[in-house]
C-alpha positions in Angstrom: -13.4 87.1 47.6 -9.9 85.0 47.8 -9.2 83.8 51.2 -6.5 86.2 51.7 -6.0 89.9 50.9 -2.3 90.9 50.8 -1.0 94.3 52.5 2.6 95.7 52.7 4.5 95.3 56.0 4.6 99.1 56.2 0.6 99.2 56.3 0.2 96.2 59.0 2.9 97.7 61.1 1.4 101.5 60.8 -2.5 99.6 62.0 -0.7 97.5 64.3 1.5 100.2 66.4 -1.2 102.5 66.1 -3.8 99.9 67.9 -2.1 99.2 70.1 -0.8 102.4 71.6 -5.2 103.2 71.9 -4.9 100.3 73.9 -2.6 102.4 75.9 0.9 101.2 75.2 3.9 104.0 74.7 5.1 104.3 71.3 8.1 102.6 72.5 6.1 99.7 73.7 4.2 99.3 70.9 6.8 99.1 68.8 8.0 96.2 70.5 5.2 94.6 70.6 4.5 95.0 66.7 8.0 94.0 65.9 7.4 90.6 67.6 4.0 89.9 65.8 5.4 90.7 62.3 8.5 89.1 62.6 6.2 86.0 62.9 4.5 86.7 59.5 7.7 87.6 58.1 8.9 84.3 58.5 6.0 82.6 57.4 4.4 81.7 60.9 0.8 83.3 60.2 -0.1 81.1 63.6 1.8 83.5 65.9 1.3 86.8 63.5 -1.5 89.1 62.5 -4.2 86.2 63.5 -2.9 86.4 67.0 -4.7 90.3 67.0 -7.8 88.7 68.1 -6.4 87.2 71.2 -4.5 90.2 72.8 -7.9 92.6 71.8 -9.8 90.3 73.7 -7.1 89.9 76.6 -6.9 93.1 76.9 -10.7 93.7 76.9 -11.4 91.4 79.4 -9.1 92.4 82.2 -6.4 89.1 81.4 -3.3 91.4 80.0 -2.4 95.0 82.0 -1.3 97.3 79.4 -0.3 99.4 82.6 1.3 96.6 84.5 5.1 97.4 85.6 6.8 94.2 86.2 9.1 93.6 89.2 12.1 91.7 89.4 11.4 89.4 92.5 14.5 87.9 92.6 18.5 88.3 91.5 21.9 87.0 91.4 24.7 87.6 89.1 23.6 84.7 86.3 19.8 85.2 87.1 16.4 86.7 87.6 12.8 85.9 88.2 10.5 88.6 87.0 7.2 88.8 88.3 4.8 90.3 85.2 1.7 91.3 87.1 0.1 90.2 84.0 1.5 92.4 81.5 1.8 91.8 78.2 4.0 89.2 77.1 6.1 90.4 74.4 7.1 93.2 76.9 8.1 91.2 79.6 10.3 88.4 77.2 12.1 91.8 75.6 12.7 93.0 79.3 13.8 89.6 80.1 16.0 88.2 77.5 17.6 92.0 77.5 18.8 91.5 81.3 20.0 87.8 80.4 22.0 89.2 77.5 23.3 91.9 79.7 24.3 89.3 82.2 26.2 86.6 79.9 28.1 89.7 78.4 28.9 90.1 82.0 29.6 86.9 83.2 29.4 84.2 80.6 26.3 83.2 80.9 22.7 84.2 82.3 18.8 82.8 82.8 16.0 85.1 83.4 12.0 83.3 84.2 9.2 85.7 83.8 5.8 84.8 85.6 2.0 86.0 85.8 2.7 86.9 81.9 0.3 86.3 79.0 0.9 84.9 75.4 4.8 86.5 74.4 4.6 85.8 70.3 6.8 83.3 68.9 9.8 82.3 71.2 12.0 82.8 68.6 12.1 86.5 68.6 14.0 86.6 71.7 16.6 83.8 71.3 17.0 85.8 68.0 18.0 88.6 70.0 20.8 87.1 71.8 22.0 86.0 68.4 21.9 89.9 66.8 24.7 90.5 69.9 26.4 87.2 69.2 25.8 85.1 71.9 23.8 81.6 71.8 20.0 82.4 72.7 17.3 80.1 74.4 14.0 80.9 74.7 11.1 78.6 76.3 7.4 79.4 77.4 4.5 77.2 78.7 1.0 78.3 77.9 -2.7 77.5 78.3 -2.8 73.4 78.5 -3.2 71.6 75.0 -0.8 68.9 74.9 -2.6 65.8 75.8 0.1 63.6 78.0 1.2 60.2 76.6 -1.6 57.6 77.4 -3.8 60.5 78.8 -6.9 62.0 77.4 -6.6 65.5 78.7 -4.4 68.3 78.3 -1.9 69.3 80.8 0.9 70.7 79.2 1.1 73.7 77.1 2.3 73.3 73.7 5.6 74.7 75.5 7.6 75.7 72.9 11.7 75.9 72.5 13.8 78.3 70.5 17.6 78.2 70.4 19.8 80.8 68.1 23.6 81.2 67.1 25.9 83.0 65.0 26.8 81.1 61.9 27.2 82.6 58.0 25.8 83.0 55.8 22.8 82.1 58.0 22.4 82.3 61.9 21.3 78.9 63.1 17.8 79.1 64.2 15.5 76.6 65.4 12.0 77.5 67.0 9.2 74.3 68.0 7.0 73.8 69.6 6.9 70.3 71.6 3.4 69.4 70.8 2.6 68.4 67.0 1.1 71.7 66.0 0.6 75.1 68.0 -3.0 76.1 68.4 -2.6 79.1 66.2 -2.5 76.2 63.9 -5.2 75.0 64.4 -7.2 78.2 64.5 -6.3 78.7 60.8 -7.3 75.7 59.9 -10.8 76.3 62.1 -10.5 79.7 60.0 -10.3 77.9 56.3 -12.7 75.1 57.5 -10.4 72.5 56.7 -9.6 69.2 58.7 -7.1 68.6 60.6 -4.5 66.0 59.3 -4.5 63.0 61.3 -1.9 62.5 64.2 -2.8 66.0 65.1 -5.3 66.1 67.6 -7.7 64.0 70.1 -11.2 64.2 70.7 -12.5 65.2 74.6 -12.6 60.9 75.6 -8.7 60.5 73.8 -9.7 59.7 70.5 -8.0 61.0 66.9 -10.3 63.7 65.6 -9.6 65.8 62.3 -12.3 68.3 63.6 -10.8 71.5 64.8 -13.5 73.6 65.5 -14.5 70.9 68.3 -10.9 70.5 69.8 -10.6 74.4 70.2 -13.8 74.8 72.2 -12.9 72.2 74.3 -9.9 73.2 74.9 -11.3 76.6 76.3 -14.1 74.1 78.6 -11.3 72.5 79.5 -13.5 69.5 78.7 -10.6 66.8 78.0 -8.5 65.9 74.3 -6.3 69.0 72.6 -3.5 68.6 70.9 -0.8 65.7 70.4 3.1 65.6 71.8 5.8 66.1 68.9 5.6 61.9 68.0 1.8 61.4 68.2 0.0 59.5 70.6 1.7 56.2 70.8 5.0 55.6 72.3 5.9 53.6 68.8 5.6 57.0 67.5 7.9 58.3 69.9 5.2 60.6 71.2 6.7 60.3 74.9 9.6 62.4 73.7 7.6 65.0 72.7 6.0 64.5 76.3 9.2 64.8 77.9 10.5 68.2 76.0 7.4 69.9 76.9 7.9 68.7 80.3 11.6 70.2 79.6 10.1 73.8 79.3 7.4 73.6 81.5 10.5 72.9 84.3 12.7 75.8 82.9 9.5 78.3 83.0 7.0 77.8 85.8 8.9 75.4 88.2 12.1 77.4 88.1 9.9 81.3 88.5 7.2 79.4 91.0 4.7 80.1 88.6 1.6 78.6 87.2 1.9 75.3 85.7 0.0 75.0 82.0 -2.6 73.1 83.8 -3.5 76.0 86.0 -3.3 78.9 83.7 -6.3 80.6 82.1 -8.1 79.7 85.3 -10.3 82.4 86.5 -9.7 85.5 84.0 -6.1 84.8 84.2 -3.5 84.0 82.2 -0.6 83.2 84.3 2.3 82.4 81.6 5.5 81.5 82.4 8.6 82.0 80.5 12.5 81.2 80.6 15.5 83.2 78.5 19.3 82.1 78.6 22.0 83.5 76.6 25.3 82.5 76.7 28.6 83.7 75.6 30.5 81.1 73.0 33.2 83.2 74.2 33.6 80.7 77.7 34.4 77.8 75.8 37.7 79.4 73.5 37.5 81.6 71.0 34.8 82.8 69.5 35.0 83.4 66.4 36.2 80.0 65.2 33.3 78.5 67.4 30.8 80.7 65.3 32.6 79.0 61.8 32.9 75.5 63.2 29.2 75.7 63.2 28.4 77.6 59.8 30.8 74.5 58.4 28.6 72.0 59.9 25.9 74.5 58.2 27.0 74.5 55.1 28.0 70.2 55.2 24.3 70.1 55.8 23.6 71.8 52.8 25.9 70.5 50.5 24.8 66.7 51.7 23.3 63.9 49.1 19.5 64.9 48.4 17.0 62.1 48.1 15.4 61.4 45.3 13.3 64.0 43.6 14.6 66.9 46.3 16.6 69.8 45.0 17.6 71.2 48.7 18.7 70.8 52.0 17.4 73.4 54.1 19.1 74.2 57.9 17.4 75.8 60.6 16.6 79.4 60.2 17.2 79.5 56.2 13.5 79.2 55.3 12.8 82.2 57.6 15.4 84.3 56.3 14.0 83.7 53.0 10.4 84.0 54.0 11.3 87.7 55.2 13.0 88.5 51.8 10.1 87.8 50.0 7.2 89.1 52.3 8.9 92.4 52.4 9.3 92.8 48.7 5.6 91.1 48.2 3.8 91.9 50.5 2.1 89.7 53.9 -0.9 87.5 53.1 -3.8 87.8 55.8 -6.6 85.5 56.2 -10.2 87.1 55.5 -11.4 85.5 58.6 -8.5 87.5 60.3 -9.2 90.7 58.4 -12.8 90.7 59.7 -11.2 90.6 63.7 -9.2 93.8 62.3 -12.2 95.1 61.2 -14.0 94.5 64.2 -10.6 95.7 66.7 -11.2 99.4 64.5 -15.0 99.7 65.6 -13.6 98.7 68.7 -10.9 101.5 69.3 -12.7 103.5 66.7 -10.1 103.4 64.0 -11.3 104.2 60.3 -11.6 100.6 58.8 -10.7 101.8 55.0 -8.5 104.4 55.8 -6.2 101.5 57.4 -7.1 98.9 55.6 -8.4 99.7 52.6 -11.7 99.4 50.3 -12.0 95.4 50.4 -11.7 95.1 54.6 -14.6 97.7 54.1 -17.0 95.7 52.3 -15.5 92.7 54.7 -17.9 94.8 57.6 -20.6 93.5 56.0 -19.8 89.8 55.0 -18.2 89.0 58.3 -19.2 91.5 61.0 -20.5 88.8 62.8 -17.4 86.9 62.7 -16.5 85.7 66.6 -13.6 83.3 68.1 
């Protein structure tokens, strides 16, 4: 069997929506929730799509994510909110938030919602992307479970704490989404997944030390035993691996300090998760008009583009092209999914009692046998 079986985006999103609503979501909910997770394979970032299944399943098992929490809005002014989650599930609470922030700058110019007690939210760009669809500038941030290993340090203590900004530009919207560490975990999960080693300048070892095994670095970043993953730059400050430091320390400041949250360090700490997010949209509008704002940038765009290739390059690609083109071809092709991830679909239908090859076909059947015994 290949390492990957490829299914439609109408099939993953009919298994998805309908998993998630035994889990106990509304339609409407699950729909949300869905359209977050394949917008991540769309775009080509299997890290934060269907192989994230695994993780809510077993957040959801264990008591970590609420799918009956309501989440409470704890605190309010005209250009900002801090919503308490209640540990609900985080693709809910970002589309609830980045909603009121877009609300808000349509109001008054400009707006930032934080969300705390929530769990893992997808990839941040969905929801700068949504301040975008309604033409304003969208900034998304969220810490997580502590896996960036602090310049000099040999432990982690910052999530990898990623940023997303989004505006309107032809013929593609900008759109940038990072994370400030080197590589996300879901990263390295795939490459745990295809048994593969890690390229160097990715990751440390529980005493500080480079390490290409990624097997080893996961588990210990679940122990909390020390090492996990490096800042954006590496380890060395020649590398410029303090800037990647400092970003992550950027977000950690405009999620969890700014909601009174948990820091990364103290989330996922006693069968909770405790993530912390932060959503700002702002109107282009406040600073003259904009319309020719929008095609000063989609100039600069298209300058990008059109600039001198080096050698042996054909193209110059801006922010948010490659995604755009991603999603044109997964939707006419179809989405790639790991085996190894198949076989925690498999398992997530015996689980909610979901006919395995009525959803996902003859090959995912015969996967029960080969990789039943599959665990993260």
């Amino acid at each position: 069997m290949n390492n990957y079986v490829t299914y439609s985006y109408e099939q993953l999103k009919k298994f998805c929506t309908d998993a998630f609503i035994k889990f106990g979501f509304s339609q409407s909910e699950s729909d949300i929730i869905v359209d977050v997770l394949l917008t991540s394979d769309l775009y080509g970032i299997e890290s934060h799509g269907m192989q994230r299944l695994v993780r809510y399943h077993k957040g959801i098992e264990k008591g970590l994510i609420k799918p009956k929490a309501e989440p409470e809005v704890v605190f309010e002014t005209p250009v900002s909110a801090v919503i308490e989650g209640h540990d609900g599930m985080g693709q809910l609470l970002g589309y609830k938030a980045m909603n009121m922030a877009i609300e808000k700058a349509k109001t008054v110019g400009m707006a930032a919602v934080t969300v705390r007690n929530s769990n893992h939210y997808g990839i941040a760009g969905y929801y700068a992307k949504m301040a975008c669809k309604e033409g304003l500038i969208g900034i998304s941030m969220t810490n997580s479970e502590a896996i960036m290993v602090p310049t000099f340090g040999k432990k982690a203590m910052l999530g990898s704490n990623p940023i997303a900004i989004a505006m309107p530009a032809k013929p593609y919207d900008f759109f940038f989404d990072s994370s400030t560490t080197v590589v996300t975990r879901g990263k390295l999960e795939i490459y745990n997944k295809l048994g593969k080693p890690l390229p160097d300048g990715w990751a440390l070892d529980k005493d500080g030390n480079a390490t290409s095994d990624a097997s080893d670095v996961l588990k210990n970043i679940v122990a909390k035993a020390g090492g996990g993953i490096m800042p954006l730059g590496g380890n060395t400050e020649q590398s410029g691996g303090h800037k990647g430091y400092g970003y992550g320390m950027v977000c950690e400041i405009f999620t969890s300090v700014l909601s009174m949250g948990l820091t990364s360090n103290h989330t996922h700490i006693g069968g909770k998760g405790g993530t912390c997010h932060g959503f700002i949209a702002i109107d282009p509008a406040i600073f003259g008009d904009k319309d020719a704002i929008c095609e000063h940038l989609s100039t600069l765009l298209c300058e990008l583009r059109e600039s001198p290739k080096a050698n042996g390059q054909e193209r110059i690609y801006t922010h948010g092209e490659k995604e755009v083109l991603a999603c044109e071809d997964r939707m006419k092709n179809g989405i790639a999914v790991n085996v190894n991830t198949l076989a925690e679909m498999v398992d997530l239908c015996k689980y909610l009692d979901m006919d395995v090859k009525s959803y996902l076909g003859d090959e995912a059947a015969d996967l029960t046998l080969q990789k039943s015994s599959y665990d993260m």
